[in-house]
N, CA and C atoms as an extended XYZ file, in Angstrom:
225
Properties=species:S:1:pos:R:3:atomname:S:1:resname:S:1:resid:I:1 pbc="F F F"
N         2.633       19.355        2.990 N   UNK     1
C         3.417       18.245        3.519 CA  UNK     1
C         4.044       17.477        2.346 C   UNK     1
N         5.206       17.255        2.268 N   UNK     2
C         6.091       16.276        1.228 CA  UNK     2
C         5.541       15.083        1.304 C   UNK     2
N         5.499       14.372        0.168 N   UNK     3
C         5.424       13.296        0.064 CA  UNK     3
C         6.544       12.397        0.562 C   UNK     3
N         5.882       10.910        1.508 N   UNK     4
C         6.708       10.449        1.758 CA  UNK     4
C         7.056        9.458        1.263 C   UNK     4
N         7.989        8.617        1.376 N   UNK     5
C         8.947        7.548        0.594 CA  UNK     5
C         8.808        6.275        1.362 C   UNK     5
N         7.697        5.954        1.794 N   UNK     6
C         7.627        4.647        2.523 CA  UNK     6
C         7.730        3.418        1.527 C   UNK     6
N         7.956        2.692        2.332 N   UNK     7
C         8.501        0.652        1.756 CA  UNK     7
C         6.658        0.305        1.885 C   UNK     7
N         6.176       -0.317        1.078 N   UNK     8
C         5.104       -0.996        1.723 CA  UNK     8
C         4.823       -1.051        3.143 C   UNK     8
N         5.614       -2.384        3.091 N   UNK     9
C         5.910       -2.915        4.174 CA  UNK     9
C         5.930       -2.013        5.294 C   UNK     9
N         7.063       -0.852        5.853 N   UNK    10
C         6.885        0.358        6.583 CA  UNK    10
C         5.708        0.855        6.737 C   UNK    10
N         4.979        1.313        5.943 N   UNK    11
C         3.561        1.577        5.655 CA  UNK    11
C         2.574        0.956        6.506 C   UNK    11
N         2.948       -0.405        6.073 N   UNK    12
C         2.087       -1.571        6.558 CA  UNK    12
C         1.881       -1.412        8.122 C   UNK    12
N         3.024       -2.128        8.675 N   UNK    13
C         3.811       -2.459       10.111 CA  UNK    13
C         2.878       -1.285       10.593 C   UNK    13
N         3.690        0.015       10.198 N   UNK    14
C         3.148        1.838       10.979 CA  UNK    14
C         1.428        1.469       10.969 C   UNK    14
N         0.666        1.411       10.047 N   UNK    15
C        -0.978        1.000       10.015 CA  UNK    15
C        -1.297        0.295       11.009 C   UNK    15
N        -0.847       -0.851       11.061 N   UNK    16
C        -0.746       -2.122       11.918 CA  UNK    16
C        -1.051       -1.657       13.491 C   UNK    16
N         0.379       -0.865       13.547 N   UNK    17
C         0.225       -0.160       15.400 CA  UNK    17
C        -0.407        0.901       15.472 C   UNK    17
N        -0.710        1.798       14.481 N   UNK    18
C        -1.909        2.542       14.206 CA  UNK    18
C        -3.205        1.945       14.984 C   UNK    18
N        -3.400        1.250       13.876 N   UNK    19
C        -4.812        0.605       14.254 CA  UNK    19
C        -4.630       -0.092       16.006 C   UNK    19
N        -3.883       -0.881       16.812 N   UNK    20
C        -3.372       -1.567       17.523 CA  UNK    20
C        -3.913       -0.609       18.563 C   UNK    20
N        -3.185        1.159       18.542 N   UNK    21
C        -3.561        1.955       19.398 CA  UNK    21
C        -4.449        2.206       19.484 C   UNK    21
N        -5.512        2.360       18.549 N   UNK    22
C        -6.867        3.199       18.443 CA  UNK    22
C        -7.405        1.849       19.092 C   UNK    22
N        -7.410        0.458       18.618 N   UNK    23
C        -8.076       -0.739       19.645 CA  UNK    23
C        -8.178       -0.364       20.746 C   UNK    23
N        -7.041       -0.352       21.720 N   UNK    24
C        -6.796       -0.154       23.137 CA  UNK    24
C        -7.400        0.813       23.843 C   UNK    24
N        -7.895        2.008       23.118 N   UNK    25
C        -8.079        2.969       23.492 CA  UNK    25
C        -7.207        3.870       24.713 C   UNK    25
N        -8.176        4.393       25.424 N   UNK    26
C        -7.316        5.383       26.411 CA  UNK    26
C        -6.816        6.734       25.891 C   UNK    26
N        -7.287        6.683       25.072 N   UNK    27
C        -6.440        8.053       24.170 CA  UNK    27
C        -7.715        9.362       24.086 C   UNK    27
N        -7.076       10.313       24.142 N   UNK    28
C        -8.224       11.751       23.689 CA  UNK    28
C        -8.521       12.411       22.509 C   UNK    28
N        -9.407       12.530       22.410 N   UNK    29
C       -10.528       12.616       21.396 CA  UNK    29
C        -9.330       13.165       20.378 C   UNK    29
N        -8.569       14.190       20.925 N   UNK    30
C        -7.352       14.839       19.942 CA  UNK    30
C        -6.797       13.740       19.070 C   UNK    30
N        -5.928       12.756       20.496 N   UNK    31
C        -5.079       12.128       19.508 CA  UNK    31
C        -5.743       11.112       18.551 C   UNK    31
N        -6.677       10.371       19.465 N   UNK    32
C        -7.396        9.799       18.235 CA  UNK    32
C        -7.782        9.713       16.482 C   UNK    32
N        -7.886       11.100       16.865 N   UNK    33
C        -8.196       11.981       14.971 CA  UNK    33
C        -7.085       11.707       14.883 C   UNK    33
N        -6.237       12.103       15.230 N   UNK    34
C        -4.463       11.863       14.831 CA  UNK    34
C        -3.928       10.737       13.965 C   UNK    34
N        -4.306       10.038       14.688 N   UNK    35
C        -4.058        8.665       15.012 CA  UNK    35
C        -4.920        7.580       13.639 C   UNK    35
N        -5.705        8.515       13.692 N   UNK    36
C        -7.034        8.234       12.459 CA  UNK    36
C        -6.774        8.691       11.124 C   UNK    36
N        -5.994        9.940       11.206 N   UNK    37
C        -6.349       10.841        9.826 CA  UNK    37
C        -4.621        9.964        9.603 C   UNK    37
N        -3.540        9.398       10.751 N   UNK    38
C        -2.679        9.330        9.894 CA  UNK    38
C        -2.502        7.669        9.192 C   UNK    38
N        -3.522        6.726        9.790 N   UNK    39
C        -3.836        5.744        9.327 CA  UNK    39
C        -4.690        5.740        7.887 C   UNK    39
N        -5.109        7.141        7.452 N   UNK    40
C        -5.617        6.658        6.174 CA  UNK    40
C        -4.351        7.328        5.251 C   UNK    40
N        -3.437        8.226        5.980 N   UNK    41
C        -2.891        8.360        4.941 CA  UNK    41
C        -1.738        7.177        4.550 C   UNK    41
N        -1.000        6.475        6.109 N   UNK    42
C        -0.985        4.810        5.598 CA  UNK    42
C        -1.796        4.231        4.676 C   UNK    42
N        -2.884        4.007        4.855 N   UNK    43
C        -3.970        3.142        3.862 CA  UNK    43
C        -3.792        3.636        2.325 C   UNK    43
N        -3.533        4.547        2.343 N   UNK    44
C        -3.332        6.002        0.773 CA  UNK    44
C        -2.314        4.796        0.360 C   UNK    44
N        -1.190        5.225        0.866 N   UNK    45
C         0.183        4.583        0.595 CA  UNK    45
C         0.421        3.378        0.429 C   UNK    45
N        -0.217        2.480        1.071 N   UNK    46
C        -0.484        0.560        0.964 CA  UNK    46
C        -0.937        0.498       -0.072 C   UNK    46
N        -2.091        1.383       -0.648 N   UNK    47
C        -2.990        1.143       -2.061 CA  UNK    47
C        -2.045        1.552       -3.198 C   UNK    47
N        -1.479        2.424       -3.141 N   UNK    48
C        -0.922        3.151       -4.003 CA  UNK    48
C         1.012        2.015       -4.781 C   UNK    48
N         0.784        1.437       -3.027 N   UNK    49
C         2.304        0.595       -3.856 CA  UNK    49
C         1.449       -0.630       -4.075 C   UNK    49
N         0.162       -1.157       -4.131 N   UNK    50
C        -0.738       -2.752       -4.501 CA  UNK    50
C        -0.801       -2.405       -5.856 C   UNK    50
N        -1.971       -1.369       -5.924 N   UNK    51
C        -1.893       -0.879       -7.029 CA  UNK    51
C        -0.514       -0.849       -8.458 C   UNK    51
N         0.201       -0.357       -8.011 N   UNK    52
C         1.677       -0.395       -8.543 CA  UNK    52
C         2.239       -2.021       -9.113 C   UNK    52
N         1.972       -2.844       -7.900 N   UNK    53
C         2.482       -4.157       -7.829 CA  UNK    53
C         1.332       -5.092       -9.175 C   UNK    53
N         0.143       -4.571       -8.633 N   UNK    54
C        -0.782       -5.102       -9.775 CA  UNK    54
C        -0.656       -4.760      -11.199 C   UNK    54
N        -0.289       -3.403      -11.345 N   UNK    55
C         0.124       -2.998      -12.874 CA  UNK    55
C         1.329       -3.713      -13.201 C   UNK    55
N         2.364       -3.802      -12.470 N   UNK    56
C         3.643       -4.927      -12.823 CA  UNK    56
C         3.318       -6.510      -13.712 C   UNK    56
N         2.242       -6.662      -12.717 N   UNK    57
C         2.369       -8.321      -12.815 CA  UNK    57
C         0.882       -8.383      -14.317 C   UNK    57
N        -0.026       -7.418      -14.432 N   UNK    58
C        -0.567       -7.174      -15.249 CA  UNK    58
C         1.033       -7.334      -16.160 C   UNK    58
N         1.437       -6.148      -16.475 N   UNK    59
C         2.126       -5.979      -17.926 CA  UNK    59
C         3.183       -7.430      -18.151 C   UNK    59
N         3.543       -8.175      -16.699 N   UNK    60
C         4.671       -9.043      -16.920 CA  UNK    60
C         3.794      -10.327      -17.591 C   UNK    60
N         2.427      -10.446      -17.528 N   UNK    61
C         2.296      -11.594      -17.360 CA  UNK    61
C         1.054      -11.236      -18.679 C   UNK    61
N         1.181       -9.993      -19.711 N   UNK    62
C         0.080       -9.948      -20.760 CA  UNK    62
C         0.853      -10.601      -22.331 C   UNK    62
N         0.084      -10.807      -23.107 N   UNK    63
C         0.568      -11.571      -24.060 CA  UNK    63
C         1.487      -10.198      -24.658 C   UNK    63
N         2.503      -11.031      -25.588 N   UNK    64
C         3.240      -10.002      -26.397 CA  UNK    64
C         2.506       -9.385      -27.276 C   UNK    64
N         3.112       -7.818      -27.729 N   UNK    65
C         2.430       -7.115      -28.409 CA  UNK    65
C         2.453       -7.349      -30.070 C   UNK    65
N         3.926       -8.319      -29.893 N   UNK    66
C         4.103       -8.795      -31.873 CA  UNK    66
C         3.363      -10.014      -31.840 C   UNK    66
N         2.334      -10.035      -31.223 N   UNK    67
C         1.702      -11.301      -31.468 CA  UNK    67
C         2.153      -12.611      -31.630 C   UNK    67
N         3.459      -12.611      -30.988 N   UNK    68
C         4.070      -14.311      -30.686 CA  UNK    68
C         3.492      -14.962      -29.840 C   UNK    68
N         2.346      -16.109      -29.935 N   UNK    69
C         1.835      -16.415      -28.899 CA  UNK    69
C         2.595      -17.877      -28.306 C   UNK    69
N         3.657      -18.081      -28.901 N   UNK    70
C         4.771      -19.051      -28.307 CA  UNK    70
C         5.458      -18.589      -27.391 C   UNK    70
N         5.591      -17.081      -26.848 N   UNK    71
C         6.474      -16.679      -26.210 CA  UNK    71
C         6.683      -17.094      -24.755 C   UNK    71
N         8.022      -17.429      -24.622 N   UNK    72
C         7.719      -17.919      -23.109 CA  UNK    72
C         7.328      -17.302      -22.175 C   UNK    72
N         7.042      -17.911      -20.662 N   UNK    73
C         5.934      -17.398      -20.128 CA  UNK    73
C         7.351      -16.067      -19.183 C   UNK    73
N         7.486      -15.167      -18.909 N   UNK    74
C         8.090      -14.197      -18.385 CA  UNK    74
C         9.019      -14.630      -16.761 C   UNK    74
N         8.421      -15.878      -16.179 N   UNK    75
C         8.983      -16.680      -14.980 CA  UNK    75
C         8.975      -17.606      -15.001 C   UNK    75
């Protein structure tokens, strides 16, 4: 299966009614797994762009590497 190109957010929302359905139930044992195996691969994808977002704000917000510790703050 290709990797897909989801927005967070997309990711998110799709998890969201994921989970929403499996609440409600009514569903068979089939779709359930379905429904299950494709909510973690949402969950994969949410971590994977946090993750991402955390290394950003890590590198935006670490001191400079020439050791200027006057440097202004990046925002």
């Amino acid at each position: 299966m290709a990797e897909e190109k989801l927005s967070y957010e997309q990711a998110r929302d799709e998890l969201t009614d994921v989970v929403k359905r499996l609440e409600a139930g009514g569903l068979t044992l089939e779709e359930s797994l379905g429904l299950w195996e494709r909510g973690e691969r949402l969950a994969v994808i949410c971590e994977e762009w946090l993750e991402g977002a955390r290394a950003r704000l890590a590198a935006a917000t670490a001191p400079p590497e020439n050791g200027e510790a006057d440097a202004p703050a990046p925002f």
